[in-house]
C-alpha positions in Angstrom: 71.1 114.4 113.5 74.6 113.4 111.9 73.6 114.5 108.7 72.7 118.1 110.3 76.0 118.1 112.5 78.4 116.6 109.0 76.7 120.1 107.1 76.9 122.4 109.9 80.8 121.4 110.0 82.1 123.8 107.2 85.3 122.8 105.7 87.2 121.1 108.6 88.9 118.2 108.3 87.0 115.2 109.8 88.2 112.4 112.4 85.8 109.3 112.4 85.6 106.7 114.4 82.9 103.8 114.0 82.1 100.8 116.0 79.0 98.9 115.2 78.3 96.3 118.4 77.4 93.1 117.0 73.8 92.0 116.0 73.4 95.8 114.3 71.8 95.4 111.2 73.6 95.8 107.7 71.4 97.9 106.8 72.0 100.5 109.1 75.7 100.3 108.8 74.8 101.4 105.2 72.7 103.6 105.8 75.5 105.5 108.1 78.0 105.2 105.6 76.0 106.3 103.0 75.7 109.7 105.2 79.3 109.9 105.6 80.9 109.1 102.5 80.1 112.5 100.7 82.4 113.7 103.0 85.4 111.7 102.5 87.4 114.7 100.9 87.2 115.9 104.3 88.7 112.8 106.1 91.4 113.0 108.1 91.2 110.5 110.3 89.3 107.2 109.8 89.0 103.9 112.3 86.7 101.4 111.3 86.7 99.1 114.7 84.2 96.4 113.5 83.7 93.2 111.6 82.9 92.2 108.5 82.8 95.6 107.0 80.5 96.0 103.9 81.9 96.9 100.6 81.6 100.3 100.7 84.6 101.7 100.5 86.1 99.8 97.2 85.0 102.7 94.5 86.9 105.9 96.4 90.2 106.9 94.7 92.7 108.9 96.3 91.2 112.5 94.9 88.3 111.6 97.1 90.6 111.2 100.4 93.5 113.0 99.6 93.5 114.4 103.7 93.2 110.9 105.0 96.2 110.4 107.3 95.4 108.1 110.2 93.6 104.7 109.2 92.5 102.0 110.9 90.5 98.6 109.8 89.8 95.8 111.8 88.9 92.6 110.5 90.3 93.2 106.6 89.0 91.9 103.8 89.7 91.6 99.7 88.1 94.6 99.6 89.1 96.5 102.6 93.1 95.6 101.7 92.3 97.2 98.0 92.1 100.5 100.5 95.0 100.6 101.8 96.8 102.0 98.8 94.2 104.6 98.3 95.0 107.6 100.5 98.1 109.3 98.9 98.9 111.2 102.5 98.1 108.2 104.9 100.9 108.6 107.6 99.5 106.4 110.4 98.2 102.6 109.5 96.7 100.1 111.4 95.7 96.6 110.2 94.0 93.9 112.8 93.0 90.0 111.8 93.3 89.4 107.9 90.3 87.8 106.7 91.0 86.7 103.3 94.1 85.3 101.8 95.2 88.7 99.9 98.2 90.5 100.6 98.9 93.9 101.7 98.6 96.2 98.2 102.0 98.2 97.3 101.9 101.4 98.5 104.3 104.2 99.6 105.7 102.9 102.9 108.6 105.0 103.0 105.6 108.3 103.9 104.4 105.8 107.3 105.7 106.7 110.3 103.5 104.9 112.4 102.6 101.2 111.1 100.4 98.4 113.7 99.9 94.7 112.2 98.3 92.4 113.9 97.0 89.1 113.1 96.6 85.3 114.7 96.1 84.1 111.7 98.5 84.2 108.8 99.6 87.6 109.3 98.8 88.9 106.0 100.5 86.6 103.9 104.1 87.6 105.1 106.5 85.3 106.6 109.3 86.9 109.2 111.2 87.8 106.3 108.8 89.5 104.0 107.9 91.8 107.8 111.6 92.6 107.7 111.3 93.6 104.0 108.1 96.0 104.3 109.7 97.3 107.7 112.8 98.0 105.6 110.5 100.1 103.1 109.2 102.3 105.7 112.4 104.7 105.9 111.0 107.3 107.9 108.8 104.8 110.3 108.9 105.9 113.9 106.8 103.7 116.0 105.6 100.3 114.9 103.8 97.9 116.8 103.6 93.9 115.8 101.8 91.2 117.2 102.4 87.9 115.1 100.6 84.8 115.2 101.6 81.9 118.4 100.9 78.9 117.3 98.8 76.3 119.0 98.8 72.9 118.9 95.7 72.4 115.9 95.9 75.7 114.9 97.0 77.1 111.4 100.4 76.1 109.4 102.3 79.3 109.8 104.7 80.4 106.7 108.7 79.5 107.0 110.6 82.8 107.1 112.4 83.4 104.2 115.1 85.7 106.1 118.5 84.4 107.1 120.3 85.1 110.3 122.9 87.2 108.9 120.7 89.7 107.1 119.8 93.2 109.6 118.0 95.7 108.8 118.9 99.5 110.5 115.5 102.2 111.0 116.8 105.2 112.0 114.0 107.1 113.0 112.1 104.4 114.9 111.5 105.6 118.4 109.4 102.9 119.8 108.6 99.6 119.2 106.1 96.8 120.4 106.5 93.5 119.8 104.1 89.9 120.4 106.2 87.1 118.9 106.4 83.2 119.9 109.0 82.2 122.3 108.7 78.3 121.0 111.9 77.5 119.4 110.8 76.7 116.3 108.2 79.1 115.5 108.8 81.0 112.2 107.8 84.2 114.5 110.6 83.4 116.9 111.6 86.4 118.9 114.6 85.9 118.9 115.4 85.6 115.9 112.9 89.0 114.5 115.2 91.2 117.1 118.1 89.9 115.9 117.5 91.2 112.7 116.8 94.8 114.0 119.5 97.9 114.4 117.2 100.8 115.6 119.7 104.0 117.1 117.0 106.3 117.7 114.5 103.7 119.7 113.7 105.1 123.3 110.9 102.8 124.1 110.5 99.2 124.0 107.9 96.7 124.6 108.8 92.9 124.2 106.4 89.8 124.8 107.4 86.6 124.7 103.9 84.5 124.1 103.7 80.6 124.4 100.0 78.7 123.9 101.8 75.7 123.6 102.0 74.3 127.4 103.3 70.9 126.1 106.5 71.3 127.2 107.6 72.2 123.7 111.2 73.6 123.6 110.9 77.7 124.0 113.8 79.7 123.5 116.4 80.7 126.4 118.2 83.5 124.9 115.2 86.1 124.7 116.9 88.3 127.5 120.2 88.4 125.6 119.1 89.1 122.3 117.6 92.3 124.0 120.6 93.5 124.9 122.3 92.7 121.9 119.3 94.8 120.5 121.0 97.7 122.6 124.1 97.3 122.4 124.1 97.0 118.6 121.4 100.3 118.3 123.9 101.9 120.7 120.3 103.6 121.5 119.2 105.0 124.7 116.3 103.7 125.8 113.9 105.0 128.6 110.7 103.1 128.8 111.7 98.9 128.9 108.9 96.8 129.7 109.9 92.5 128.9 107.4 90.0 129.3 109.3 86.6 129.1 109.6 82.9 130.7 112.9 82.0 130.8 116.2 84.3 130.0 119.8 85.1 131.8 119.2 87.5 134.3 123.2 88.7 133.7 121.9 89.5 130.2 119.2 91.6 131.6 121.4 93.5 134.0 123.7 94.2 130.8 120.8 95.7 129.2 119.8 98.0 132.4 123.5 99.2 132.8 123.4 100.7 129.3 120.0 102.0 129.7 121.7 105.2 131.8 118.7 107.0 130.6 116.1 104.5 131.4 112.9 106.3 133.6 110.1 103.1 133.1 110.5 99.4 133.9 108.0 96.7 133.9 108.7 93.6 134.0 106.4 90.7 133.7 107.0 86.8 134.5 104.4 83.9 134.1 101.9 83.2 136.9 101.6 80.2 138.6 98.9 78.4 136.2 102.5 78.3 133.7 103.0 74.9 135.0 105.4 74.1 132.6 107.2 77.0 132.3 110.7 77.7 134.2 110.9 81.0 134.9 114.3 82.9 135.4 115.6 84.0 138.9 115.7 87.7 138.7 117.5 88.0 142.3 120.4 89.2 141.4 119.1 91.5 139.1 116.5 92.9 141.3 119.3 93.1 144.3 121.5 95.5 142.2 118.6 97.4 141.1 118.7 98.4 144.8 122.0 100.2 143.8 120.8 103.6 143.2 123.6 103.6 140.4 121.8 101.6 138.1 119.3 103.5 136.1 119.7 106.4 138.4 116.3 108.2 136.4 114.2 105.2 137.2 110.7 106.9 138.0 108.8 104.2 137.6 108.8 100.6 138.4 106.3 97.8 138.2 107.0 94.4 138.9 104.5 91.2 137.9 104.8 87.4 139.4 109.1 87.9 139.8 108.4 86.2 143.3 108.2 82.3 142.6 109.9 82.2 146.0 109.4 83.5 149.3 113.0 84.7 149.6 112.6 87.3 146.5 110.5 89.9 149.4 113.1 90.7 151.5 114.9 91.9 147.9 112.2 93.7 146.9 111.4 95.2 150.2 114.7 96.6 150.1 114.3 97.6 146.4 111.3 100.2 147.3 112.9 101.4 150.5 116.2 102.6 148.6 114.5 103.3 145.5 111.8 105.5 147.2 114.0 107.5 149.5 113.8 111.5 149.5 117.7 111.7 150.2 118.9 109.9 146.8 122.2 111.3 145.4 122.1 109.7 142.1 118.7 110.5 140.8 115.0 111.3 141.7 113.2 109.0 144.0 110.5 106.6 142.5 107.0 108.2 142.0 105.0 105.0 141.0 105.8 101.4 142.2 103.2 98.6 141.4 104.3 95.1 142.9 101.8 92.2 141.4 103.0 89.3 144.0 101.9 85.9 143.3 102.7 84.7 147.1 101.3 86.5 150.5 104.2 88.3 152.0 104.0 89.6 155.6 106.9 92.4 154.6 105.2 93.7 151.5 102.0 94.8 152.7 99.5 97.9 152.6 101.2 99.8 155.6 104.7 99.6 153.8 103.7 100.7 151.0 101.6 103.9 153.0 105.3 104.4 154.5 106.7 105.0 151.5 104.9 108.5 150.8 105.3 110.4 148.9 105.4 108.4 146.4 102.5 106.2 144.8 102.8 102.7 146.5 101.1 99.8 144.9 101.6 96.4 146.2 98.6 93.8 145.1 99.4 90.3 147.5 97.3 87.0 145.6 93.5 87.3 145.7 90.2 85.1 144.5 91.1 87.1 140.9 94.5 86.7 140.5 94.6 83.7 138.0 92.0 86.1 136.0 94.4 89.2 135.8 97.5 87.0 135.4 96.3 85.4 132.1 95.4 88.6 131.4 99.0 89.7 131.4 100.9 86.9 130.6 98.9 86.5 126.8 100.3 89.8 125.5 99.5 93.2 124.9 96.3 94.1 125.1 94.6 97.2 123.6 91.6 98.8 124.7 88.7 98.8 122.2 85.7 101.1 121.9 82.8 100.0 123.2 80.3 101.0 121.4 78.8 104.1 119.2 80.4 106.5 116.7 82.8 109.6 117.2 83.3 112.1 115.2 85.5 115.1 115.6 
């Protein structure tokens, strides 16, 4: 049936998408790619979601996939890293869980403009430094996601970054960026010390995570909060979607960051749950109290809000938050459309019939249930990205 389908195609360019669910036979899987290869001129766009990949692909050159322009590869190997430096028109690169101990190939990064690494293991052979080095290759990069390794006590020895404080390096065309680094002090992947090194004028969203698998009380960093805003202030960008996952910070810092956000339309913020016994998470009071003031972020359209009440005494402040935020008559801006409160306490002011009174707009208020500890550990161990579940697309 795919065979009839791939020749009643024509000449279009082909997007492919492959997941084989585990206990497939190899066979198979070579059988398929066997059908599919005689059409790799015609590849456009290629995602490989599966593991252990056979060696298939190692003999194409890059007259036989000279349309290729989105690629991803899970689970990379010697051979699938060979690859990578094939396609000459490959705009759009993903690269999850390095399986061997060979680096990325040279190729011409300054043609990417949208790069994802991601690895818990030795991220590709790059140290903090070397990331800042490829990044700085990829002049015309405009969104970029990273998830480095955490460490864990027993796991891996990760690399020493070879960069140094003082050395920054400026993207200009990078418009959003996601980042999963460590938040334990001395991790080569600390966070704070990768955004220091960034100046990014043109970024408009942001996603941060500050991970920790360490719960042994091992010194995490204080200062994520305020090297975000130094982040902005130093970009002197404007951006609109923010969403921070952190444990412990200066709230001042994050207000800083919101008042030059004048543009800003999404916020989520996400602190640990409960089970992060030895984590001291910041009191975002003050900083939720003045985002009352309608001044601040005056665009805001959407808000969401995970475990920020470790006390009792934060509802009244965000029950006053919503009302203000969600009122028709609001001088300064539009009114909310989407609130979603993920409380970690039971609150008898922030309940299902205040968040019906605050139609029109989309109320979502979620007070502790039997699954809470699930979907907080869910939330608090970074991003996560929907995978396919099964089968092949091709379009």
């Amino acid at each position: 049936m795919l065979r009839t389908w791939l020749q009643r195609s024509g000449n279009r360019p082909l997007s492919i998408s492959v997941f084989i669910p585990h206990g497939a036979g190899f066979e198979e899987l070579r059988i398929f790619m066997d059908i599919i290869l005689p059409y790799s001129p015609r590849w456009k766009s290629l995602r490989l979601v599966q593991n252990n990949w056979p060696e298939l692909l190692h003999n194409l050159t890059s007259e036989d996939v000279p349309l290729l322009e989105v690629l991803q590869m899970n689970s990379v190997s010697d051979h699938d890293s060979r690859f990578v430096s094939i396609p000459p028109n490959l705009r759009n690169l993903t690269l999850k869980q390095m399986l061997s101990d060979a680096p990325i190939p040279p190729r011409r990064w300054d043609r990417i403009t949208s790069l994802c690494l991601e690895s818990s293991r030795n991220f590709f052979n790059l140290d903090a430094g070397q990331v800042l080095e490829l990044l700085e290759q990829c002049t015309n990069l405009q969104s970029c996601k990273l998830e480095f390794p955490v460490g864990a006590a027993g796991g891996p020895p990760l690399p020493v970054s070879s960069t140094s404080a003082a050395h920054q390096i400026t993207l200009l065309h990078l418009s959003t960026l996601s980042l999963t680094a460590d938040v334990i002090a001395t991790s080569p992947f600390n966070i704070v010390r990768f955004l220091a090194a960034l100046v990014l004028p043109s970024l408009r969203g942001l996603d941060l995570s500050g991970v920790s698998r360490d719960f042994s009380r091992t010194p995490v960093v204080s200062d994520a909060l305020l090297a975000l805003d130094e982040l902005v202030c130093r970009s002197s960008c404007d951006v609109q979607t923010l969403r921070v996952q952190f444990a412990e910070g200066d709230p001042g810092a994050l207000l800083r960051c919101l008042r030059r956000c004048s543009g800003l339309t999404s916020l989520n913020l996400v602190q640990p749950g409960f089970f992060d016994d030895d984590v001291e998470a910041s009191d975002l009071a003050s900083a939720l109290r003045e985002l009352g003031d309608l001044s601040l972020c005056p665009r805001l359209s959407q808000l969401r809000l995970a475990n920020c009440d470790r006390t009792d005494e934060i509802h009244p402040i965000l029950k006053a938050l919503v009302e203000a935020r969600c009122a028709r008559a609001n001088p300064n801006g539009a009114p909310l459309c989407t609130v979603e409160l993920n409380l970690l306490r039971d609150s008898t002011l922030l309940t299902t019939e205040f968040a019906a009174a605050m139609h029109p707009s989309e109320v979502t208020i979620s007070n502790p249930a039997g699954e809470r500890f699930d979907s907080v550990r869910t939330a608090t161990l970074g991003i996560q990205e929907i995978e396919l579940k099964g089968g092949l697309r091709v379009d």
